[in-house]
MIZARO-906123 format. One record per residue: residue number from 1; x, y, z of N, C-alpha, C, O in turn. Coordinates in steps of 0.05 Angstrom, whole numbers, plus 32768, in hexadecimal, padded with zeros to 4 digits. Each point is the difference from the previous one (the first is absolute). Layout:
<recs>
k | n_c1 | n_c2 | n_c3 | ca_c1 | ca_c2 | ca_c3 | c_c1 | c_c2 | c_c3 | o_c1 | o_c2 | o_c3
NUM | X | Y | Z | X | Y | Z | X | Y | Z | X | Y | Z
...
</recs>
This chain:
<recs>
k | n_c1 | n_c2 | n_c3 | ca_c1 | ca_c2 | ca_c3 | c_c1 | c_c2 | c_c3 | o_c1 | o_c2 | o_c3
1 | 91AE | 82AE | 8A21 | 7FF9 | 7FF4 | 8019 | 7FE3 | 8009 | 8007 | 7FFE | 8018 | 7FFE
2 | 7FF1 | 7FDD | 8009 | 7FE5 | 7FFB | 8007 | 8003 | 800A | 801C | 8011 | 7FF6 | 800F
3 | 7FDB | 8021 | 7FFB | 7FF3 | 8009 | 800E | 7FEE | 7FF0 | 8016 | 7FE8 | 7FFD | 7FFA
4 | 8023 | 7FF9 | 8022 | 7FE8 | 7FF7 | 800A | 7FEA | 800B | 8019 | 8007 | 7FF4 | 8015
5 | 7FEA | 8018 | 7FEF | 7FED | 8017 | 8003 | 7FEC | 7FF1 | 8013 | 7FF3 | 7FEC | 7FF8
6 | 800C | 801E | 8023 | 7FE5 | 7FF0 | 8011 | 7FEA | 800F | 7FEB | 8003 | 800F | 7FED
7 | 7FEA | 7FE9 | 801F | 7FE4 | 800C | 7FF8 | 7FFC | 8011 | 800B | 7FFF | 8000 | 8019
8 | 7FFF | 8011 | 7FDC | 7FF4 | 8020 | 8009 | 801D | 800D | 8003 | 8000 | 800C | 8015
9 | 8015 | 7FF7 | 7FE1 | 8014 | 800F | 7FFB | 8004 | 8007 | 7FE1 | 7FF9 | 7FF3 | 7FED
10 | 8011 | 8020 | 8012 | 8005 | 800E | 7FDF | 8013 | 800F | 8001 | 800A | 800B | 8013
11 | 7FFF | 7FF5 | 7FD4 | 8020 | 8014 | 7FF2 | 7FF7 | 8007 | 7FE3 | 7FEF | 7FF7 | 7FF1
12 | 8021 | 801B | 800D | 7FF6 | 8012 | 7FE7 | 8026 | 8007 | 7FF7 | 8013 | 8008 | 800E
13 | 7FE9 | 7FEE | 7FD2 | 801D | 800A | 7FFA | 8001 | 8019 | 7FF1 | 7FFA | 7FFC | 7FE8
14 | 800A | 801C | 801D | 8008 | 801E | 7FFB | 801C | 8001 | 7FEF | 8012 | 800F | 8009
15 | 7FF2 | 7FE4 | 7FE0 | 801F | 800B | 7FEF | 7FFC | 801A | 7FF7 | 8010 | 8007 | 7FEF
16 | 7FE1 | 8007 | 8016 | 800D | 8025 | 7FFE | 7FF6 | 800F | 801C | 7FF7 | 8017 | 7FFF
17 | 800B | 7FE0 | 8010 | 8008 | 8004 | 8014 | 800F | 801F | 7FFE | 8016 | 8001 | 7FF6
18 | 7FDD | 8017 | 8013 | 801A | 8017 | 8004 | 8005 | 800C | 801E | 8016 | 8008 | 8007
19 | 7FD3 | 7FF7 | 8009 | 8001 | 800A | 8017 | 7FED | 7FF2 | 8011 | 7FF2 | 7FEE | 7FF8
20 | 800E | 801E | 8029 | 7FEA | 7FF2 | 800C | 8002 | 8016 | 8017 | 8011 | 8011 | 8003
21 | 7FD5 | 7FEA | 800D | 8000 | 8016 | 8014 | 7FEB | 7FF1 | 8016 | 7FED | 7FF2 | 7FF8
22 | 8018 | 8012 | 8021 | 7FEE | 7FF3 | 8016 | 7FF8 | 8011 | 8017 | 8011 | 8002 | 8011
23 | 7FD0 | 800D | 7FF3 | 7FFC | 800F | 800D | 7FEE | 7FF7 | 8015 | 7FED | 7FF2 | 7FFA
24 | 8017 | 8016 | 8021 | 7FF3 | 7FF0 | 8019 | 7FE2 | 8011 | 7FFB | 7FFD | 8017 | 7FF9
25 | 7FF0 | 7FD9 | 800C | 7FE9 | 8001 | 800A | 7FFA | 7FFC | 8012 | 800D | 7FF2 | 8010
26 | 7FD3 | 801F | 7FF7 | 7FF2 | 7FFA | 801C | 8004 | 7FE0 | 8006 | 800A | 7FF8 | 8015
27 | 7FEA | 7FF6 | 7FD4 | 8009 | 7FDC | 8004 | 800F | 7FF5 | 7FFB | 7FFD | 7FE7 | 8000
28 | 801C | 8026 | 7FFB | 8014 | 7FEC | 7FF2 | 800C | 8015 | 7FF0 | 8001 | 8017 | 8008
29 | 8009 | 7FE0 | 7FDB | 8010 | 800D | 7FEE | 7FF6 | 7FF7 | 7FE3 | 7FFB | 7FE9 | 7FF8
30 | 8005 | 8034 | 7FF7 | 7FFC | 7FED | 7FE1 | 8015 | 8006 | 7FF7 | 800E | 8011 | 800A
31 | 7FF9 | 7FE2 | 7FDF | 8019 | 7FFD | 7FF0 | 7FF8 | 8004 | 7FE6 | 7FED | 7FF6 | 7FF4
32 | 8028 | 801D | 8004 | 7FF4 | 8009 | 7FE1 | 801F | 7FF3 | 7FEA | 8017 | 8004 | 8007
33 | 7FE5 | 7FF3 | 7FEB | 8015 | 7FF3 | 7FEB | 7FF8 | 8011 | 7FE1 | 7FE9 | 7FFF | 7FF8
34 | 8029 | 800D | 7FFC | 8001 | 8017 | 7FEE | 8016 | 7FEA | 7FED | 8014 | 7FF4 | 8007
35 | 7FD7 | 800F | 7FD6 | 800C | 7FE9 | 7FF1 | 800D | 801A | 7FEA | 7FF2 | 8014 | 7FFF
36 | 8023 | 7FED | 7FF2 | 8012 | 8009 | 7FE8 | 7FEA | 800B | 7FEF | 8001 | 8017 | 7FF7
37 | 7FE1 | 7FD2 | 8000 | 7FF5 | 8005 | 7FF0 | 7FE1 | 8017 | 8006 | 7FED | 8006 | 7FF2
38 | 801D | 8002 | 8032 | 7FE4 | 800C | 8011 | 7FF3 | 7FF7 | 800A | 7FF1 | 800E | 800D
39 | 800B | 7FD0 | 7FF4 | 7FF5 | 7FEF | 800B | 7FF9 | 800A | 8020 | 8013 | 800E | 8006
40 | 7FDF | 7FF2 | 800C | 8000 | 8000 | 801E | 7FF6 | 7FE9 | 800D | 7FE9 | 7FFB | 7FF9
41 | 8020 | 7FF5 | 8018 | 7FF5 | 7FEE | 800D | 7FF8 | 8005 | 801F | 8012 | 800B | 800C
42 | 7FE1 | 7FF1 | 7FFC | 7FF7 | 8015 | 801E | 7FFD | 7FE5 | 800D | 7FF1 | 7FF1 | 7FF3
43 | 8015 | 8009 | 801A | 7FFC | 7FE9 | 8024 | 7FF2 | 8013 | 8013 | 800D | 8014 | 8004
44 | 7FDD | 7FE8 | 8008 | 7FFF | 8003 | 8015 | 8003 | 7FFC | 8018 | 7FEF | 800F | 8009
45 | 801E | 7FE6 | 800F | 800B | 7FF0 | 8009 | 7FF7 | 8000 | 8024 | 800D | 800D | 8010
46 | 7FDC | 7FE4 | 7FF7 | 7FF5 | 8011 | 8021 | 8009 | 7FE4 | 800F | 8000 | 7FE9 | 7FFA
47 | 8009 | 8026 | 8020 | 8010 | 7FE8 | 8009 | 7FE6 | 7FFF | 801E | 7FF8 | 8010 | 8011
48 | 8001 | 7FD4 | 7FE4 | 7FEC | 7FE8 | 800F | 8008 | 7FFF | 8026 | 7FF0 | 7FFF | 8013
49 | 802C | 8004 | 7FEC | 8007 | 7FFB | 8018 | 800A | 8012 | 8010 | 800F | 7FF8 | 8011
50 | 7FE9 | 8026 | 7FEE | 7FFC | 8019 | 8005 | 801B | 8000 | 8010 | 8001 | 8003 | 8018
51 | 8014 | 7FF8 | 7FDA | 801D | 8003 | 8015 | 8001 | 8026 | 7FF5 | 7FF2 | 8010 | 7FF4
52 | 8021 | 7FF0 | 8017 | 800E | 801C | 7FFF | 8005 | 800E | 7FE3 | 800A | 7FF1 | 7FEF
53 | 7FF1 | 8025 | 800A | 8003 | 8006 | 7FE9 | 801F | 7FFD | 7FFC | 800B | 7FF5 | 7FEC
54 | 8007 | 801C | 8032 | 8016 | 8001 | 8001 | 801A | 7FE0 | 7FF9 | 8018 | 7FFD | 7FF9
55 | 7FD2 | 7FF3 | 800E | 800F | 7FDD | 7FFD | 8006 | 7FFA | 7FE5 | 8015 | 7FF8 | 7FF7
56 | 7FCF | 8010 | 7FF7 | 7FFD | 7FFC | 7FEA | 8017 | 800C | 7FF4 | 8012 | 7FF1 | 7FF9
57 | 7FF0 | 802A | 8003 | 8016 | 800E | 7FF6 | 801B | 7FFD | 8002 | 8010 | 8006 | 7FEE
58 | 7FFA | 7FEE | 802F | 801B | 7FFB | 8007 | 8004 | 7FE4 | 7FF0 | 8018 | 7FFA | 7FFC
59 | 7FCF | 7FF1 | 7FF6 | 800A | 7FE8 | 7FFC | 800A | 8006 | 7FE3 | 8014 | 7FF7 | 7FF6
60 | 7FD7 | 801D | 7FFC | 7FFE | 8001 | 7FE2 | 801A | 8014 | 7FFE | 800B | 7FFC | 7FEA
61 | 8002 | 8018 | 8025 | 8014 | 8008 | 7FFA | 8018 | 7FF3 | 800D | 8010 | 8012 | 8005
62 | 7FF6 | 7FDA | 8001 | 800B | 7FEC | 8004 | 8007 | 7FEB | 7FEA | 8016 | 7FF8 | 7FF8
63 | 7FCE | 8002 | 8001 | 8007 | 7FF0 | 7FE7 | 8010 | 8013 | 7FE6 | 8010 | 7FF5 | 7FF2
64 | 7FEC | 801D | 800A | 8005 | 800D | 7FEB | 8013 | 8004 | 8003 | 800A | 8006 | 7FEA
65 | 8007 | 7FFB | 8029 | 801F | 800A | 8007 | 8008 | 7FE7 | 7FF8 | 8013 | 7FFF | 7FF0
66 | 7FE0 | 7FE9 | 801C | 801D | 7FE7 | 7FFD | 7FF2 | 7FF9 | 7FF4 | 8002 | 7FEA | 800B
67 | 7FE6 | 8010 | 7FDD | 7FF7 | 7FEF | 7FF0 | 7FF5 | 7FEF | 8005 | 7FFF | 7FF9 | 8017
68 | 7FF1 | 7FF6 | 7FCE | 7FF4 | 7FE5 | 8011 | 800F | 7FED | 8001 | 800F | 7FFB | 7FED
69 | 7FF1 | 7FF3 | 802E | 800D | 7FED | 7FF5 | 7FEC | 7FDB | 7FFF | 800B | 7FED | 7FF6
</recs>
């Protein structure tokens, strides 16, 4: 099945995938993704719309509890 993607969005597929970790920053949060083979993929992630660090966190551990759907 074919992928369909506005412009200016992206995904990256990770199959060794072992861990991940997401630490708040002064702007936001970066996300570190740790691959089987040592790989590191780092996001930086500054949020544009200067909400609450605290919002951010309740959504992302939210999602993680019930998944995406």
């Amino acid at each position: 099945m074919e992928m369909r993607m506005k412009k200016g969005d992206s995904w990256c597929h990770i199959p060794n995938y072992v861990k991940h970790t997401v630490e708040e920053t002064e702007k936001g949060v970066t996300i570190t993704i740790y691959t089987e083979n040592g790989h590191v993929h780092e996001y930086i992630c500054e949020d544009v719309s200067k909400r609450n660090k605290k919002d951010w966190s309740k959504g992302y551990n939210e999602w993680k509890k019930n998944g995406l759907h």
